[in-house]
C-alpha positions as CSV (number, residue, x, y, z in Angstrom):
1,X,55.5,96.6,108.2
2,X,57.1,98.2,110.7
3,X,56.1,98.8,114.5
4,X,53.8,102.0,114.8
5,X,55.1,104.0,117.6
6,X,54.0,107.0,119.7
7,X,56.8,109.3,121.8
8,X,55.6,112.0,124.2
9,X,56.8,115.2,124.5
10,X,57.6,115.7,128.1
11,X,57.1,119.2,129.6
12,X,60.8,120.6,130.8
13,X,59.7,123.3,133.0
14,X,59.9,121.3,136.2
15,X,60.8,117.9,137.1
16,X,57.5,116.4,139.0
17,X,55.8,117.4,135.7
18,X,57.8,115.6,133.7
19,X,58.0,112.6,135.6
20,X,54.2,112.6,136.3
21,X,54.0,112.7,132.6
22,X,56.5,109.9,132.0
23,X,54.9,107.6,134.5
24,X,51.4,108.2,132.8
25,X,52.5,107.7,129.1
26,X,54.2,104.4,130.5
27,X,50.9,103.2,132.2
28,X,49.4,103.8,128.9
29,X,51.5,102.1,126.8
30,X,53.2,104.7,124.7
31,X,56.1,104.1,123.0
32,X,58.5,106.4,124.3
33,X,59.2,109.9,126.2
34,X,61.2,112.5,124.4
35,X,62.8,116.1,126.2
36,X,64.4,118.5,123.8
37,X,68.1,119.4,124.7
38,X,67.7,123.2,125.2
39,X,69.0,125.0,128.0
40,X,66.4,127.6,127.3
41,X,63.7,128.8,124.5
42,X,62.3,131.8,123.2
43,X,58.6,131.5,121.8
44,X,55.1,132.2,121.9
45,X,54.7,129.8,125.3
46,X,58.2,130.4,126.6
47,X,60.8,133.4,127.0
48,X,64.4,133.0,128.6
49,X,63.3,133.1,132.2
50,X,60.9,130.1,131.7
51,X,63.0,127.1,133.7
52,X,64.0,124.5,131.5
53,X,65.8,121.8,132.7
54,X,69.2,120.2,131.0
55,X,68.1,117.2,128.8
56,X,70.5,114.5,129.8
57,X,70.4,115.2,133.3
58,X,66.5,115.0,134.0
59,X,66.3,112.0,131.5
60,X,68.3,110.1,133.9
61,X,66.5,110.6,136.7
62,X,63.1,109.3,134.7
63,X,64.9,106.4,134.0
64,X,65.3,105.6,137.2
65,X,61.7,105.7,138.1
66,X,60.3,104.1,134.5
67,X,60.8,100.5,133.7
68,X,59.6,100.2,129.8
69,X,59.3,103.2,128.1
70,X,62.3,104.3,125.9
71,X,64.1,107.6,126.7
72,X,64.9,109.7,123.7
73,X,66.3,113.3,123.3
74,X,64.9,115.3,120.5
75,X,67.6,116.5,119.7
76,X,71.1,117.0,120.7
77,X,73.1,119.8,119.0
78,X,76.8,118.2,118.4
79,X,77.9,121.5,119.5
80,X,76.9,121.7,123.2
81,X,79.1,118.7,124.4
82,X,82.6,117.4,122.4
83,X,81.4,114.1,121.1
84,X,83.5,111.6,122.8
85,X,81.8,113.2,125.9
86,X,78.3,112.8,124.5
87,X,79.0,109.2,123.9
88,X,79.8,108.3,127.6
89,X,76.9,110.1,128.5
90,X,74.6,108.0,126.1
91,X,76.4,105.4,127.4
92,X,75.8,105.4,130.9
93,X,72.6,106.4,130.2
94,X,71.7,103.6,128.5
95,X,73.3,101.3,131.2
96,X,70.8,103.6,134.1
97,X,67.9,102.5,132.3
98,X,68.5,99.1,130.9
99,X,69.4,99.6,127.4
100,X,66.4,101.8,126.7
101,X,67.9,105.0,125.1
102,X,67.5,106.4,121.6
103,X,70.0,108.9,120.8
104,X,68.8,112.0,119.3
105,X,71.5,114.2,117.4
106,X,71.4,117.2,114.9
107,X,73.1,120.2,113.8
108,X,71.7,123.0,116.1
109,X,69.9,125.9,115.2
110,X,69.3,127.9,117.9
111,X,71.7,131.2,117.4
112,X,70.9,133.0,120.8
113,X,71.1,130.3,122.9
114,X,74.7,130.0,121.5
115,X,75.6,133.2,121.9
116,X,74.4,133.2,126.0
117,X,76.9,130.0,126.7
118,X,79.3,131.5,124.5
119,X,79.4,128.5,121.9
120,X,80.9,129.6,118.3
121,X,78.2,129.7,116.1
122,X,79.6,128.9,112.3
123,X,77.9,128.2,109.2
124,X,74.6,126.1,108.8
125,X,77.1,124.5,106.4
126,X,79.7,124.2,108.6
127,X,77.7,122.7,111.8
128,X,76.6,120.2,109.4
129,X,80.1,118.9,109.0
130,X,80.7,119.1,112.5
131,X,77.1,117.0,112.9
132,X,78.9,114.4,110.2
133,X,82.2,114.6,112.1
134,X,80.8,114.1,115.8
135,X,78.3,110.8,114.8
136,X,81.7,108.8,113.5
137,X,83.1,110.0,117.0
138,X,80.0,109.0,118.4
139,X,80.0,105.1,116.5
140,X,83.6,105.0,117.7
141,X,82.9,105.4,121.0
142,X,80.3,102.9,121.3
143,X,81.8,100.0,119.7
144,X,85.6,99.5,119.5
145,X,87.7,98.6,122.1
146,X,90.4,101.4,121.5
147,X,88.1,103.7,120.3
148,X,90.4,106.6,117.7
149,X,89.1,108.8,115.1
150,X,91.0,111.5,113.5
151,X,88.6,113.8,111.5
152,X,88.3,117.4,110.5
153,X,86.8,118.6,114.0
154,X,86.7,115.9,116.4
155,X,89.8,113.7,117.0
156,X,89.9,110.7,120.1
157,X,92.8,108.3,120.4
158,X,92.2,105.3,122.3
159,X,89.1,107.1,124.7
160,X,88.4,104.3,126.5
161,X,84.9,103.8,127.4
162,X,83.6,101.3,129.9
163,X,81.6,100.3,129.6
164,X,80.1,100.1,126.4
165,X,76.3,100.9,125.6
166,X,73.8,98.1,126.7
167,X,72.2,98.7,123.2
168,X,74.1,96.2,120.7
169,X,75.8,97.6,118.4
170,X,74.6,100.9,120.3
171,X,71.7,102.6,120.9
172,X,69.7,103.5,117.5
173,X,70.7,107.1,116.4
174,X,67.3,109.7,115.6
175,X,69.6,112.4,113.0
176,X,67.2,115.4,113.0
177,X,66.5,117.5,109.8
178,X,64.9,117.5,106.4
179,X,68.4,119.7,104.4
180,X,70.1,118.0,101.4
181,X,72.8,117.5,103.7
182,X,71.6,116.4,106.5
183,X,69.8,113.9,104.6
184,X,73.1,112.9,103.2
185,X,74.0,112.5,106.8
186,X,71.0,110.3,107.5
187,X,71.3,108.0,104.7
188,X,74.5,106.9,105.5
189,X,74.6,106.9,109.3
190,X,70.8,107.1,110.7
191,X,68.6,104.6,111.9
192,X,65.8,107.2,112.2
193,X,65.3,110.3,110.5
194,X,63.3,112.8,112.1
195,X,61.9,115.1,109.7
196,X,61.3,118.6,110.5
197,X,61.2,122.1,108.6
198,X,64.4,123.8,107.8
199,X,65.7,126.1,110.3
200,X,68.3,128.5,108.4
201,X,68.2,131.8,110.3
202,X,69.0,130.7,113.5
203,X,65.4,131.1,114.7
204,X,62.3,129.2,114.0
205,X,60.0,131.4,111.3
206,X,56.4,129.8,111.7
207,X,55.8,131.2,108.2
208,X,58.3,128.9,106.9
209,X,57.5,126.3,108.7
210,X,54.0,125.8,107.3
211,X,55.5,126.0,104.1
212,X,57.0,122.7,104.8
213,X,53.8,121.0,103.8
214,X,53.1,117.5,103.2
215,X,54.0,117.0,99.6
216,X,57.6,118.7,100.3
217,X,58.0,116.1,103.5
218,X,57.2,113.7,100.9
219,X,59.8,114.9,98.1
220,X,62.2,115.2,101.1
221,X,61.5,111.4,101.9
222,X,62.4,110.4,98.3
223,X,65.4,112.3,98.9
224,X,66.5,110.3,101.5
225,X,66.1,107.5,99.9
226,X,67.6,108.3,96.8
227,X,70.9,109.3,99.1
228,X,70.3,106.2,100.6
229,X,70.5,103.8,97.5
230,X,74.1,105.8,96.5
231,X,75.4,105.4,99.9
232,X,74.7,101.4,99.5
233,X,72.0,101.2,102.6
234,X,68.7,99.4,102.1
235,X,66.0,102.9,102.3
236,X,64.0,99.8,104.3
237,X,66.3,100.2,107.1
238,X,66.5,104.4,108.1
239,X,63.1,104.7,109.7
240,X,60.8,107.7,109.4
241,X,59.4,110.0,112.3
242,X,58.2,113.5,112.5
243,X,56.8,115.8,115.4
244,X,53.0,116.8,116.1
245,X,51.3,118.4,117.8
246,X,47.6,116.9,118.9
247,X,44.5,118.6,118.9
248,X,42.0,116.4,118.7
249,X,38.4,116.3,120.2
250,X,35.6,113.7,120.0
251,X,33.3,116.1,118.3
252,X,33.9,118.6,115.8
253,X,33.2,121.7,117.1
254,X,35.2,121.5,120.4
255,X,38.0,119.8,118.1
256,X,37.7,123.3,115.7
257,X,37.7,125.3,118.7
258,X,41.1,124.1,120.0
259,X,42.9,124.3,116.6
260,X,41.4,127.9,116.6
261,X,42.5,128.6,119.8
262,X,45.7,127.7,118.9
263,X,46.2,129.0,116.0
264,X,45.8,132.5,117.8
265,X,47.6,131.8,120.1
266,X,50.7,131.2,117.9
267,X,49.5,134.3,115.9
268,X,48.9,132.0,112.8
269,X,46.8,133.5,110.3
270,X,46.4,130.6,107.4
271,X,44.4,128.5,109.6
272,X,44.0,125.9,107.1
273,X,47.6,125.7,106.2
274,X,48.3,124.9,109.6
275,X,46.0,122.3,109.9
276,X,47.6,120.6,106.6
277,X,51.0,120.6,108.3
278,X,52.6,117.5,109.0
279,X,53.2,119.5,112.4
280,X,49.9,119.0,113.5
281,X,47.3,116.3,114.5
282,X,44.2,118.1,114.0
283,X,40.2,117.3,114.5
284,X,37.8,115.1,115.8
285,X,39.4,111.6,116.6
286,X,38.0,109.7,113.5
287,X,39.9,112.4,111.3
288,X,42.9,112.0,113.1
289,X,43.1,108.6,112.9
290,X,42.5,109.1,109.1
291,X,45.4,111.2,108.8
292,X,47.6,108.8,110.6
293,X,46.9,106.3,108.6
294,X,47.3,108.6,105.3
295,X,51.3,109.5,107.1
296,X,51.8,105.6,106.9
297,X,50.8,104.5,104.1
298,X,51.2,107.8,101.6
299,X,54.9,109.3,103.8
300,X,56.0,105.4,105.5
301,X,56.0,107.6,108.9
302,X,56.1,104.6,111.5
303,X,57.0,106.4,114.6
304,X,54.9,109.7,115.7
305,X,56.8,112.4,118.6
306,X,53.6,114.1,120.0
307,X,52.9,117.1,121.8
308,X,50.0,117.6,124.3
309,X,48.9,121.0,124.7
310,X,45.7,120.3,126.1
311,X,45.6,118.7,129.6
312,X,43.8,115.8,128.3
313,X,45.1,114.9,125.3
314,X,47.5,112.0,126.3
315,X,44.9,110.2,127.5
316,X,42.2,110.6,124.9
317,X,45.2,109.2,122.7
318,X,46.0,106.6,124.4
319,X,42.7,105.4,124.4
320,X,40.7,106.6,121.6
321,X,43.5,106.8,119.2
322,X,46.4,104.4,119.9
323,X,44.6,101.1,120.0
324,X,43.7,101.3,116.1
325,X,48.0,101.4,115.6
326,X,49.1,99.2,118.2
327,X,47.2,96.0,118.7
């Protein structure tokens, strides 16, 4: 049986936050921090203006002040930096923190925030490739000496880097995404899959989201590793994560009153859909540690990136919740 593990979701609106937030989940023995690689959002909580602070660049300034916790970005379009640059960014990074990096990659999504920093925007088909394309780059990088790769987008010949990732053979690679193709992608080249609704508009549609219920993650797993038996890996050895968000309570009707609350806040209307969602961590803390447990043993979901909307959540985790996962 795998390790259980628990990554927080670090606010990227302004830097004390986050690291206030990093040094507490530390303290309380989480896992790992994550920061998504945006260089700005549009949603219910956030519009352009909000400041949001570039991924790599914040993450190595936590590392600096952290000493355990593992450092994770959740997850890094292949089209915001050429690859062979992305590697010697992970691979500095790992050296900053001592080997405690966990690269995060995907496809990208996010069609505005192309079109502001004036990256081309091609097919969901097409970014895939390029996703496929930039990890080989990425491996490349990483481990040989001389490091060359010719492929349909991305070509390096002899792109030295020194040094190497402190992470032997290189940091483990999160491939985020829950498409046939990307899947593909994840059997044959991920260590973790992280498993999250389709996004095929170039915008998330919360409708469509909550369609992504438990028994299609579950198909979607069998997927995986179906793809993973034909591409000759062990299924055993890709690891399976998703992202939730926590709203939990030790009695009921506060616990019903957050996922109310926020529910109409995200102008959600199936109330009950949402709180089936593999998206959410929902209820008092004995149900949530009863759907926890269901992930693991029903899905093989070993590692859980949460989100804390409510000022106290990380630490009623942490100490309420955690414990039963992590002795």
């Amino acid at each position: 049986m795998r390790q259980i593990k628990f990554a927080v979701s670090l606010p990227n609106h302004d830097f004390a936050a986050a690291r206030a937030m990093a040094e507490r989940a530390e303290a309380l023995g989480y896992h790992s921090v994550s920061m998504d690689d945006h260089f700005f959002m549009r949603g219910l909580m956030e519009t352009p203006q909000t400041p949001h602070l570039e991924c790599f660049t914040a993450l190595s300034a936590l590392a600096s002040v952290t000493k355990r916790v593992r450092l994770v970005q959740m997850v890094t379009s292949m089209s915001y930096r050429n690859p062979a640059l992305l590697a010697k960014i992970t691979s500095t990074l790992d050296h900053i923190s001592g080997g405690r990096v966990t690269v995060g990659v995907g496809a990208g999504w996010f069609r505005e925030e192309y079109a502001a920093y004036g990256f081309p925007y091609p097919s969901n088909a097409e970014r895939i490739d390029q996703l496929a394309d930039g990890i080989k780059v990425l491996k490349a990088m990483w481990t040989q000496d001389e490091p060359t790769y010719h492929g349909r987008y991305f070509k390096i010949e002899k792109a030295w880097n020194f040094p190497k990732p402190a992470q032997k053979p290189h940091p483990p690679l999160v491939i985020g995404g829950s498409g046939k193709n990307v899947l593909k992608i994840t059997a044959a080249e991920g260590d973790i899959a992280n498993l999250i609704p389709p996004i095929k508009r170039g915008e998330v549609d919360l409708k469509d989201a909550l369609k992504f219920d438990k028994p299609e993650l579950a198909r979607r797993i069998e997927t995986l590793r179906s793809y993973a038996k034909a591409a000759g890996r062990d299924p055993g050895a890709i690891e399976i994560s998703g992202n939730s968000y926590v709203l939990t309570a030790a009695d009921k009707s506060t616990a019903e009153a957050m996922v109310q609350a926020t529910a109409a806040a995200m102008q959600v209307s199936d109330i009950e859909a949402a709180r089936r969602s593999p998206q959410v961590l929902a209820g008092t803390i004995d149900e949530v540690k009863r759907e926890i447990r269901s992930r693991i043993e029903t899905l093989g979901v070993t590692y859980f990136f949460l989100g804390f909307p409510m000022p106290d959540g990380l630490e009623l985790f942490a100490k309420e919740i955690m414990p039963e996962f992590t002795r």
